[in-house]
VEXLODO-558547 format. One record per residue (C-alpha): z, y negated, x; residue number from 1. Coordinates in pm, whole numbers, plus 32768, in hexadecimal, padded with zeros to 4 digits. Each point is the difference from the previous one (the first is absolute). Example, Ala and Ser with C-alpha at 12.3 -4.5 7.8 and 13.67 -1.06 7.14 Angstrom:
BEGIN
+------+------+------+-----+
!   zz !   yy !   xx !   k !
+------+------+------+-----+
! 830C ! 81C2 ! 84CE !   1 !
! 7FBE ! 7EA8 ! 8089 !   2 !
+------+------+------+-----+
***
This chain:
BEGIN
+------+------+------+-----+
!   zz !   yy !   xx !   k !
+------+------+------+-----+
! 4A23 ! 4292 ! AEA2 !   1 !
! 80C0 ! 809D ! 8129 !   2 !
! 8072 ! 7F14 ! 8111 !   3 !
! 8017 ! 806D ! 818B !   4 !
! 7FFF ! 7EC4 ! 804E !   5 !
! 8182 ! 7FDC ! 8032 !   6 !
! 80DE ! 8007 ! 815D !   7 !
! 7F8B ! 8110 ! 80F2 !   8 !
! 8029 ! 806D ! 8187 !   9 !
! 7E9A ! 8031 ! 8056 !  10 !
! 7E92 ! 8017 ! 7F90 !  11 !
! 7FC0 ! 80F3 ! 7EDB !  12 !
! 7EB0 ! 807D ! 8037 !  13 !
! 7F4F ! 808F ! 7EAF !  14 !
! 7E67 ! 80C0 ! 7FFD !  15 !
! 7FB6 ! 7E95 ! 7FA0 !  16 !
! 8097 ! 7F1E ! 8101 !  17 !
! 8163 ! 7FA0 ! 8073 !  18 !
! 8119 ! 7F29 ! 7F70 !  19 !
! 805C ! 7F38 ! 812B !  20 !
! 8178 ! 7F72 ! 7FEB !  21 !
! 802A ! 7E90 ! 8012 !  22 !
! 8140 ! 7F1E ! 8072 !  23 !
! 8013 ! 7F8C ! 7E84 !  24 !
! 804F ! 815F ! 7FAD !  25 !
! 7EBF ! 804F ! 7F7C !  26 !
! 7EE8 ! 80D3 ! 8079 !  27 !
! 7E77 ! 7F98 ! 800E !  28 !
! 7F27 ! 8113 ! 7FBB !  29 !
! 7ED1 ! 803A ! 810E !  30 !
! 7EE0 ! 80A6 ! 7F48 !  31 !
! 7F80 ! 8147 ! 80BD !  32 !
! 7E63 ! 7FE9 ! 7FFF !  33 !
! 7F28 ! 80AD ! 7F03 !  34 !
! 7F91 ! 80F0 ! 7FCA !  35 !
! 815A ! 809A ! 7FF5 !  36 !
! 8089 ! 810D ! 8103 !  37 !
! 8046 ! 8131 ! 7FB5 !  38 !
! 7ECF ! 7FD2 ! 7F2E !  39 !
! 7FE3 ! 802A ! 7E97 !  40 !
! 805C ! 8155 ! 7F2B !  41 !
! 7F73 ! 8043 ! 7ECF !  42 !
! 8062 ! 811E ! 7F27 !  43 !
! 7F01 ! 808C ! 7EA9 !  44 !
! 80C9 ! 7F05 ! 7F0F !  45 !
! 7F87 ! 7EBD ! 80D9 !  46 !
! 7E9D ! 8088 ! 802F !  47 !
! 7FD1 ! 8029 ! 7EB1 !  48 !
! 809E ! 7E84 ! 7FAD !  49 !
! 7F01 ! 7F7C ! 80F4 !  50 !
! 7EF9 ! 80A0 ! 7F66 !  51 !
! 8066 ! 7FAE ! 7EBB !  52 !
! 8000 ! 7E9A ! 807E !  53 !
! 7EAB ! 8014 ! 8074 !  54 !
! 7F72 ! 80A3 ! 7EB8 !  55 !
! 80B7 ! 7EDC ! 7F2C !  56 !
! 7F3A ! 7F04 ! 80EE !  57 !
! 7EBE ! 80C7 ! 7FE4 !  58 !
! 801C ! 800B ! 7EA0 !  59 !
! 8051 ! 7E5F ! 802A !  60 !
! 7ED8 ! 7FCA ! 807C !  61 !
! 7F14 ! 80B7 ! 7F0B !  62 !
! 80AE ! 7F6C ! 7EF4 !  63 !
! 7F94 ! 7EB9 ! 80B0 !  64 !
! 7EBB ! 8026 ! 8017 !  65 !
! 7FC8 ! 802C ! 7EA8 !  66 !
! 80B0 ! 7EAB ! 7FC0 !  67 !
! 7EB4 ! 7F15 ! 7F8F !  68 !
! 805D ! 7F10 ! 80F8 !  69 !
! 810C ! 8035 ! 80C6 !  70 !
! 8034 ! 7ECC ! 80A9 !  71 !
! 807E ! 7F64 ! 7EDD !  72 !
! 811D ! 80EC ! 7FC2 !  73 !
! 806A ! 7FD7 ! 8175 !  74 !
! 809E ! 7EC3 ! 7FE3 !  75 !
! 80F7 ! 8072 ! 7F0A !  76 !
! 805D ! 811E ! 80D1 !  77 !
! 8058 ! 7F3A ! 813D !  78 !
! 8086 ! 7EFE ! 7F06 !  79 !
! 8113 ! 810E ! 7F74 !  80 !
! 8029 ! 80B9 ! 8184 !  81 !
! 8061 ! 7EAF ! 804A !  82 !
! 80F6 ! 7FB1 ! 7ED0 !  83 !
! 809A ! 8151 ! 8054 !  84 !
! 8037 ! 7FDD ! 8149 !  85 !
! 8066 ! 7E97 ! 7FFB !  86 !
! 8118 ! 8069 ! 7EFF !  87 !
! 8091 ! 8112 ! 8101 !  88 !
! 806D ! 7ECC ! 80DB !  89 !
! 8094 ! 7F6F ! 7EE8 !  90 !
! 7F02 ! 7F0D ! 7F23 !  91 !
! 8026 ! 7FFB ! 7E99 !  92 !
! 7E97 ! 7F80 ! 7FD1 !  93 !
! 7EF6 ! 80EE ! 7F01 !  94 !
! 7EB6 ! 803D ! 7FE1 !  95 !
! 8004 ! 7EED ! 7F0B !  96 !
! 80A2 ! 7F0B ! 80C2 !  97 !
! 7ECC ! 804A ! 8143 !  98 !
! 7EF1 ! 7FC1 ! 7EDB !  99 !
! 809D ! 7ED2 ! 7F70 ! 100 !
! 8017 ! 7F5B ! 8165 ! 101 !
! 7EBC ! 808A ! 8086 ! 102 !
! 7F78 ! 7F63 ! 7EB3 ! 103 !
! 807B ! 7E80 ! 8045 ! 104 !
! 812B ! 803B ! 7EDB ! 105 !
! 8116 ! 805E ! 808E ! 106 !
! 8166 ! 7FCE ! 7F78 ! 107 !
! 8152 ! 806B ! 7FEF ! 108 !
! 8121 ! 7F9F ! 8107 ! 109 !
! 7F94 ! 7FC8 ! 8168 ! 110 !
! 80B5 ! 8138 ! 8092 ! 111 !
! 7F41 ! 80AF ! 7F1D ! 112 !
! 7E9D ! 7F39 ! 8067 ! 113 !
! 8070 ! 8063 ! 8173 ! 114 !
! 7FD8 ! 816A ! 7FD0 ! 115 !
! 7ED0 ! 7FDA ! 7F42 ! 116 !
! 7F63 ! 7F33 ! 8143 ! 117 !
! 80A7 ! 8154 ! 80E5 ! 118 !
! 7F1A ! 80C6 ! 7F18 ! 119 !
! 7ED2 ! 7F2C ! 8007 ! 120 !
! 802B ! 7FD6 ! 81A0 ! 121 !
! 8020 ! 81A6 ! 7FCF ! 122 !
! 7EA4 ! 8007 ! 7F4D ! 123 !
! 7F6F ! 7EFA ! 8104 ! 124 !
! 8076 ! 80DE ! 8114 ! 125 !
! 7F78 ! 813D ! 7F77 ! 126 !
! 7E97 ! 7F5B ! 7FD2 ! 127 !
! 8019 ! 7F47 ! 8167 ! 128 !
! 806C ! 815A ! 80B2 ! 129 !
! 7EF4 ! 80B6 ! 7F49 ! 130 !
! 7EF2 ! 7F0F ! 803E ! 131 !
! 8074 ! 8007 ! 8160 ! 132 !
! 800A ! 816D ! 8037 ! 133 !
! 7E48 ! 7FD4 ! 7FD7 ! 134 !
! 8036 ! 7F5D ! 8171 ! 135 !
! 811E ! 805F ! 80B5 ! 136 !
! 80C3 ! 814B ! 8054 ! 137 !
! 8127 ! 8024 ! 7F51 ! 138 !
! 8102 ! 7F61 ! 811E ! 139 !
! 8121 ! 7F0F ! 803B ! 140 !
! 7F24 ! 7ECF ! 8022 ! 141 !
! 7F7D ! 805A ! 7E75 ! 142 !
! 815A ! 803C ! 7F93 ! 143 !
! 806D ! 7EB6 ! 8083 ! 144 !
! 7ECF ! 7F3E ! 7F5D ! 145 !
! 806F ! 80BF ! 7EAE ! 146 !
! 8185 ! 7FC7 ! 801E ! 147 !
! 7F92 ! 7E83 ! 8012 ! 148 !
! 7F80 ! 800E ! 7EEC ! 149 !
! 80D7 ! 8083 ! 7F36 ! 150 !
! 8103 ! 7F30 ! 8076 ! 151 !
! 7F38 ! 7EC0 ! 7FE2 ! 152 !
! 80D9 ! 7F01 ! 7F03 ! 153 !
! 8111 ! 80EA ! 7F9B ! 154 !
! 815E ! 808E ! 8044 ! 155 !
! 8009 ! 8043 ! 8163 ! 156 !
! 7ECB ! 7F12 ! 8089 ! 157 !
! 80E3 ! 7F6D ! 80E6 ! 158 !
! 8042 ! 8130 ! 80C7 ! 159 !
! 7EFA ! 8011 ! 80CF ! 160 !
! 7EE2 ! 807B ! 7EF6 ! 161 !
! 7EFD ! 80E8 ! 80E4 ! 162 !
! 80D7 ! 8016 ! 8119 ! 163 !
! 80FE ! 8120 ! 806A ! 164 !
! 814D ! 7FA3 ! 8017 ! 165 !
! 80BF ! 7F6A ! 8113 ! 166 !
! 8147 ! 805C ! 7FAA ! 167 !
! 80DC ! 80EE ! 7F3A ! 168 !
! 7FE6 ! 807A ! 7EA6 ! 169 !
! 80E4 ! 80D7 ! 7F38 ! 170 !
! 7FFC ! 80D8 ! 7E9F ! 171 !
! 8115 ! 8008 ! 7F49 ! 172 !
! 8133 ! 7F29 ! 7F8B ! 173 !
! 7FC4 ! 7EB0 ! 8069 ! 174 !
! 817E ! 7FD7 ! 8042 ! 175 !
! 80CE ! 809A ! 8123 ! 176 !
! 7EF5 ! 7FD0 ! 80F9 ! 177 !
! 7F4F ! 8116 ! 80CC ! 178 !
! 80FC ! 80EB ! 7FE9 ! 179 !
! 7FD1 ! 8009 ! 7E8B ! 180 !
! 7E96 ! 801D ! 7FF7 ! 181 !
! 7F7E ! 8167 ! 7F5D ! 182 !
! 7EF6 ! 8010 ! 811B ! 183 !
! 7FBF ! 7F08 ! 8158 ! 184 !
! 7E91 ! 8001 ! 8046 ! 185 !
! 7F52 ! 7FD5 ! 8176 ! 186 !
! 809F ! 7ED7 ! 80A5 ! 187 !
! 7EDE ! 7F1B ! 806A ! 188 !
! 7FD7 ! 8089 ! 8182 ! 189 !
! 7FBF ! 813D ! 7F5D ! 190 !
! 7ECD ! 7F8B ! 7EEC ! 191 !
! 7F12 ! 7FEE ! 8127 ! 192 !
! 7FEA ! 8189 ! 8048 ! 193 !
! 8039 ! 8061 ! 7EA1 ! 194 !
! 7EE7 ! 7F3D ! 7F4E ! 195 !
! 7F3C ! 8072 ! 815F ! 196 !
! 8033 ! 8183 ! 7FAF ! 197 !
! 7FE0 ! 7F97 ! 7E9B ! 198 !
! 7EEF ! 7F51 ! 7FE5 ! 199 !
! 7F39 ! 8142 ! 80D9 ! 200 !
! 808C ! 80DB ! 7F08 ! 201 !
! 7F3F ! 7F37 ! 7F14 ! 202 !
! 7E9B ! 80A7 ! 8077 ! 203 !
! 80AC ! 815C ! 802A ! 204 !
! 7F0E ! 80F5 ! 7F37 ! 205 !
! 80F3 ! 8143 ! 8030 ! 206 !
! 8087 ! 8040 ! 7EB0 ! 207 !
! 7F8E ! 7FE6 ! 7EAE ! 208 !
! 7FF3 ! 7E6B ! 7F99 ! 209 !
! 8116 ! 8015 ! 7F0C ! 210 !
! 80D1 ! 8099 ! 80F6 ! 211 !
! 7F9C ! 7EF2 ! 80FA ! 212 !
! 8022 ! 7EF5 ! 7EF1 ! 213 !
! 8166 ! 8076 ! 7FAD ! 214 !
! 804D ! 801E ! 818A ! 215 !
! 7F93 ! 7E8E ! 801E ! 216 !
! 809D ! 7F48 ! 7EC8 ! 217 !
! 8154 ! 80D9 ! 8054 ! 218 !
! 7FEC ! 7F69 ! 8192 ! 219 !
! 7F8E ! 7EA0 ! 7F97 ! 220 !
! 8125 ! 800E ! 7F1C ! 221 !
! 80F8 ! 805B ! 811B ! 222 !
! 7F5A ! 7F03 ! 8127 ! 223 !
! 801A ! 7EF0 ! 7ED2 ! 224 !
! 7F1B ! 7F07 ! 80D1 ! 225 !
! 8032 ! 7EBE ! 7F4F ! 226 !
! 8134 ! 7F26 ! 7F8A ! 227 !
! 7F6E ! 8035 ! 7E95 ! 228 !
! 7F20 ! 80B3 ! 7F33 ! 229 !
! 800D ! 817E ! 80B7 ! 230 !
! 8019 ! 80A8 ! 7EC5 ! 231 !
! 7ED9 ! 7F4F ! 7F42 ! 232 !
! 7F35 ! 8018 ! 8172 ! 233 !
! 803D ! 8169 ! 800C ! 234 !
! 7FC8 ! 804E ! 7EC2 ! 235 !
! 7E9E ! 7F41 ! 8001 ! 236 !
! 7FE5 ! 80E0 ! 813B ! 237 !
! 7FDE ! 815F ! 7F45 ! 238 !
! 7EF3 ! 7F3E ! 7F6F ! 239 !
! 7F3E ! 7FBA ! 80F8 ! 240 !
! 8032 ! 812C ! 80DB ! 241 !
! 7F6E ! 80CD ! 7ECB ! 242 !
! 7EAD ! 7EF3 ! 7FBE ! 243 !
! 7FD2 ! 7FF0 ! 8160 ! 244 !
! 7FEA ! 8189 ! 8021 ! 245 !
! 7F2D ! 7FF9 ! 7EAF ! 246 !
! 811A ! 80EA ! 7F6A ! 247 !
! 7FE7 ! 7EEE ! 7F04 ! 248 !
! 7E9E ! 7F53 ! 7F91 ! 249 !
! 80C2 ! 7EBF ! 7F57 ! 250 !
! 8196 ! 7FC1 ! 800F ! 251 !
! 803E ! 809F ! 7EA5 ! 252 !
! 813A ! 80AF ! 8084 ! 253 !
! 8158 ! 7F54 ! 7FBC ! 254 !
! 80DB ! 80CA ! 80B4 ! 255 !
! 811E ! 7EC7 ! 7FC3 ! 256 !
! 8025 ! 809B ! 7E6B ! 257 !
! 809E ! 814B ! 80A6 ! 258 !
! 80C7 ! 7F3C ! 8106 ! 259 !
! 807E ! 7F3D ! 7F07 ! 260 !
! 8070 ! 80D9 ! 7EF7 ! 261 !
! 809A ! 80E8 ! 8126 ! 262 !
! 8095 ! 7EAF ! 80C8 ! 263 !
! 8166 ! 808C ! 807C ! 264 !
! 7F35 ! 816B ! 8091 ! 265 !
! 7ED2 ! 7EFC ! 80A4 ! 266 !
! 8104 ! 7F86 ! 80C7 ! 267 !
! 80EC ! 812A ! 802C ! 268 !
! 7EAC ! 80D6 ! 807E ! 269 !
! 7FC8 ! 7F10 ! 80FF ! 270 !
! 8170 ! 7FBD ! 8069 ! 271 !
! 7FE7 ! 819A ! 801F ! 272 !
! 7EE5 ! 7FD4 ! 8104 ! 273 !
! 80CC ! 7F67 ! 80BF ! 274 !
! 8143 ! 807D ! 7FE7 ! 275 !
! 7F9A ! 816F ! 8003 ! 276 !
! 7E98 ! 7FF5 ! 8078 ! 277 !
! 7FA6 ! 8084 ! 7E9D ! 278 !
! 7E7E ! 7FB0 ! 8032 ! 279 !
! 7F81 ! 8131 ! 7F01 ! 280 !
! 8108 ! 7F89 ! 7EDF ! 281 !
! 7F62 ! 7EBC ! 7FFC ! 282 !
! 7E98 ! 8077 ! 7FE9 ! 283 !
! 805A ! 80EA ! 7F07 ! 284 !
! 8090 ! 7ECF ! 7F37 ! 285 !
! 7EA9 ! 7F23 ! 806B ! 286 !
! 7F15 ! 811A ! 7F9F ! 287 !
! 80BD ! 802A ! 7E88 ! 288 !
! 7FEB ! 7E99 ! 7FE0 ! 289 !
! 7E76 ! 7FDA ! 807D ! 290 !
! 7FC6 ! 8155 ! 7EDF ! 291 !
! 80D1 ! 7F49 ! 7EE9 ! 292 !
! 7F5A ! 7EA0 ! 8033 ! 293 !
! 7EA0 ! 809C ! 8019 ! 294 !
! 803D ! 80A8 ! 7EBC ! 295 !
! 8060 ! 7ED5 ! 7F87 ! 296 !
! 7F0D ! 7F26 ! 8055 ! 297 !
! 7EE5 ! 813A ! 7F73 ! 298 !
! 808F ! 7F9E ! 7EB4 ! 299 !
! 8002 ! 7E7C ! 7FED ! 300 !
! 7EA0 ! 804A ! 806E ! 301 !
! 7FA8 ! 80DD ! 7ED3 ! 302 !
! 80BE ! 7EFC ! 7F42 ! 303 !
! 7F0E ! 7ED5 ! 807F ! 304 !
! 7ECA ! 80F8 ! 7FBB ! 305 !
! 8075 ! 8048 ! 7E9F ! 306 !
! 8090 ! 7E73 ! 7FA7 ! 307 !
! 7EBD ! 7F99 ! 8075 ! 308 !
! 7F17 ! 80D5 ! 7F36 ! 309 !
! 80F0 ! 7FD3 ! 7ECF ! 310 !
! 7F9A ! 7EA3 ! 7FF4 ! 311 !
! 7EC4 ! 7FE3 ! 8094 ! 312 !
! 7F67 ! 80DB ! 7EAF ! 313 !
! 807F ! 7EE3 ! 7F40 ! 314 !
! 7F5D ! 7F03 ! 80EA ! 315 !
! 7EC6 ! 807A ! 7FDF ! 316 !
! 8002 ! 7FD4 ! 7E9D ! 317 !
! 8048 ! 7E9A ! 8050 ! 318 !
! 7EA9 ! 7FB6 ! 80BF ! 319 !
! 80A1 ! 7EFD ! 80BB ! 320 !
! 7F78 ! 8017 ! 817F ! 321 !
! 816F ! 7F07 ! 8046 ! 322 !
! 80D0 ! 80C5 ! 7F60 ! 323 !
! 7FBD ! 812F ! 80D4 ! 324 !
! 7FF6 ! 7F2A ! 8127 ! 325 !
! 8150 ! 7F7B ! 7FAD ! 326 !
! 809E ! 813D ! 7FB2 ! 327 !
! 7FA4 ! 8096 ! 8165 ! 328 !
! 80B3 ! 7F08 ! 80AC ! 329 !
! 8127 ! 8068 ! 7F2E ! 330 !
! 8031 ! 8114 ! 80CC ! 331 !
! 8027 ! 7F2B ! 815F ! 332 !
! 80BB ! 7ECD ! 7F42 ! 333 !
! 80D7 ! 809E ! 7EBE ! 334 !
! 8063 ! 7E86 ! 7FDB ! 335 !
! 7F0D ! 7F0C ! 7FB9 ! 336 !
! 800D ! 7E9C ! 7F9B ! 337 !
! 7EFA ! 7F34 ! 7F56 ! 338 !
! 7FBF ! 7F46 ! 8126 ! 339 !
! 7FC3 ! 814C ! 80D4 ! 340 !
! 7EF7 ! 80AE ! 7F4E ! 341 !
! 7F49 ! 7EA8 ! 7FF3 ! 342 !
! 7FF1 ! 8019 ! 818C ! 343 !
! 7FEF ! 818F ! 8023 ! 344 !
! 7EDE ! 8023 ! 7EFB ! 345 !
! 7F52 ! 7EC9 ! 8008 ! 346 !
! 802B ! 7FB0 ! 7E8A ! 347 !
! 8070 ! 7E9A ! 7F4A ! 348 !
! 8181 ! 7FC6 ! 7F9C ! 349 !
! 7F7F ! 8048 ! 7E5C ! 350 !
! 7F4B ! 814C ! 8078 ! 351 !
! 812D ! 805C ! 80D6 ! 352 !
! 80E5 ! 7FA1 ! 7EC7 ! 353 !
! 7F2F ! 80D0 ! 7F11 ! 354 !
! 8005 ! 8105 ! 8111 ! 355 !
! 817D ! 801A ! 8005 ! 356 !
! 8001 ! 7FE9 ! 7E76 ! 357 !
! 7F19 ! 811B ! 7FCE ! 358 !
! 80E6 ! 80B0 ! 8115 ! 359 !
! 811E ! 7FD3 ! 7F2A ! 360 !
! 7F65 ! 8049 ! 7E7C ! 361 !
! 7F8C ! 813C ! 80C5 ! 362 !
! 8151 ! 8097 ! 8087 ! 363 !
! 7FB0 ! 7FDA ! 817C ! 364 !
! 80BF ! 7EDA ! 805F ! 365 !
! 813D ! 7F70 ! 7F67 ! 366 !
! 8062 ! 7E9B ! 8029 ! 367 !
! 8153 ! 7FDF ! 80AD ! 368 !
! 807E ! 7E7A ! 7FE8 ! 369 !
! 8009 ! 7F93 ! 7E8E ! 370 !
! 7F52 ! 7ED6 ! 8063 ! 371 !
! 7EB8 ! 7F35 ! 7F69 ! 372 !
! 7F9F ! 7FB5 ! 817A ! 373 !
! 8032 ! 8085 ! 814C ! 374 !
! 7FDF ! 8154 ! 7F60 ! 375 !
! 8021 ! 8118 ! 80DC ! 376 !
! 7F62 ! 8175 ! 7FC4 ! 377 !
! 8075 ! 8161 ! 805B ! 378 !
! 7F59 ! 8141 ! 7FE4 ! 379 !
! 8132 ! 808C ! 7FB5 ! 380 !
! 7F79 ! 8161 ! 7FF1 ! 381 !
! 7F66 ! 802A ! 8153 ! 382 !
! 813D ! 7F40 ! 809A ! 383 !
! 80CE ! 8137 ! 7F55 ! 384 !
! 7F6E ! 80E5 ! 80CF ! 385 !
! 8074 ! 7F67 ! 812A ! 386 !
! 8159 ! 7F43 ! 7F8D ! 387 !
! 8086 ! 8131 ! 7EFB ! 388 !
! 8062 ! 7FD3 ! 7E8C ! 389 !
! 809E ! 7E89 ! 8064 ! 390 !
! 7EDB ! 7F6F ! 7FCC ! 391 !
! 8034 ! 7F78 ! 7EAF ! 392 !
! 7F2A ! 7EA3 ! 8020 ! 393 !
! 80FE ! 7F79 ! 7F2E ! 394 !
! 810A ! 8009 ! 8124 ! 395 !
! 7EEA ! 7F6D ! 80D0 ! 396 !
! 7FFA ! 7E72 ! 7FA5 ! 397 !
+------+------+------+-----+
***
């Protein structure tokens, strides 16, 4: 990632804002107020990427809507949007590791129970934000409630959880100081008219919403509000800029796979903003990754459809009324204990055990701890869609 940040005479003013020398021998960058100026340029290959993006979400929601009930996939969406972008900051935690915890069975070394409760808060925040977004605009006073939340009991709740930061943060090498830093976001004195132009720019209805969505996460990014927990916040942000516009029915978009497998350009993209006022680059690189996600996502969903109606034919033959009602909630909880499908179905601990047996004769769910009690169940196949070819339940005791 380039660095400006080093020794320098005077200001060095970019299309996005101006890197304002400090005595440390460092300069703080001032953002410039969006939408940018000279305004955007788009030449035939970017029109066609955005409307390639906007096909691959059209075609995202279809697919959607022929889900039988699409609520229940949700929650593994948001659950792997948050693994995904959790793990760009750093976590080590898996899908496995959110379901064990969210389950009551966690294990494993308590660094590694940390991340899972960063990716748990992630989920928490995602539901809270949407939920929210049914009564309030999209503004800093939501952001603030959400950043609370996903900051409540983790890495980073003692720095000021909800509220923006009162002093200077830094990204980059920890050592050296300042004048090491890759990038110097808005001191504090300057947060107050950036998150003011931002938070207008919010409601600006100009250009296409994945444009505006980009423009947004990209300056969000760059004002980096908060002493912790930008990059999850802005991330969650794309989010809800696209459900609040209705671009997106449900937040089955997890935009944090592409930023993840493409980490080092992420952050080189938006260090180009900055440095170079290279505003189109980075949309380019946000619309590929909203086209490649969405295409993504289109086949996990014809992967549920097909998983689904794979076993459900052998259900029927069953004529069990709790076994199909068990093996929907398998889609929204791919980990289930005895003790949970008791409480989530309403049966007795021996139905629940025969259940889980009859699950297991039948090739659905595979039991992953060896043990005669305190037995825990994965639906190993569904979780594949989500996790990749790692999902061996054998690895998963």
């Amino acid at each position: 990632m380039k660095n400006v940040l080093g020794k320098g005479e005077g200001p060095l003013t970019t299309r996005a804002g101006v890197f304002i020398p400090q005595p440390g021998g460092y300069r703080i960058f001032e953002p410039a107020p969006l939408p940018p100026i000279p305004p955007l340029t788009f030449d035939a290959r970017f029109v066609r990427l955005l409307s390639e993006a906007d096909l691959a979400l059209g075609e995202l929601a279809g697919v959607v809507r022929q889900l039988p009930n699409p609520d229940l996939f949700v929650a593994m969406y948001v659950r792997q949007e948050a693994v995904l972008s959790s793990q760009i900051e750093g976590t080590q935690a898996s899908l496995t590791d959110v379901l064990q915890l969210e389950a009551g069975e966690a294990d494993g070394e308590p660094e590694r129970l940390l991340d899972a409760k960063e990716v748990v808060n992630y989920v928490a925040a995602m539901n809270h934000g949407i939920a929210l977004l049914q009564q309030l605009p999209l503004s800093l006073r939501l952001i603030k409630q959400i950043h609370e939340r996903l900051m409540q009991g983790v890495r980073g709740e003692n720095k000021r959880p909800g509220e923006f930061r009162n002093g200077q943060v830094h990204i980059g090498p920890l050592q050296g100081g300042l004048s090491r830093a890759t990038f110097v976001p808005p001191s504090p004195d300057m947060l107050v008219p950036a998150l003011d132009n931002f938070e207008k720019y919010l409601h600006d209805r100009e250009l296409p919403h994945l444009l505006h969505a980009g423009l947004c996460h990209a300056q969000f990014e760059t004002i980096h509000p908060f002493f912790d927990g930008n990059g999850r916040m802005g991330r969650l942000l794309i989010t809800f800029l696209l459900c609040e516009r209705e671009v997106l029915t449900r937040p089955l978009l997890y935009l944090s796979h592409f930023l993840k497998m493409h980490r080092a350009e992420y952050y080189d993209r938006l260090q180009a903003i900055r440095v170079d006022g290279n505003w189109e680059g980075w949309l380019s690189f946000f619309l590929r990754g909203v086209k490649e996600v969405a295409h993504r996502a289109i086949e996990t969903a014809g992967g549920i459809l097909a998983l689904r109606e794979r076993y459900r034919e052998t259900l029927v033959k069953e004529r069990s009324p709790n076994l199909v009602r068990a093996f929907d909630l398998l889609f929204e909880s791919p980990l289930l204990t005895s003790r949970m499908l008791q409480s989530r179905i309403e049966v007795s601990a021996m139905t629940a055990f025969k259940i889980l047996d009859r699950f297991v004769s039948l090739g659905i769910l595979a039991e992953t701890t060896g043990f005669k009690r305190n037995r825990r169940f994965l639906f190993a196949p569904y979780l594949a869609l989500f996790e990749g070819a790692d999902s061996d339940p054998r690895s998963m005791g």
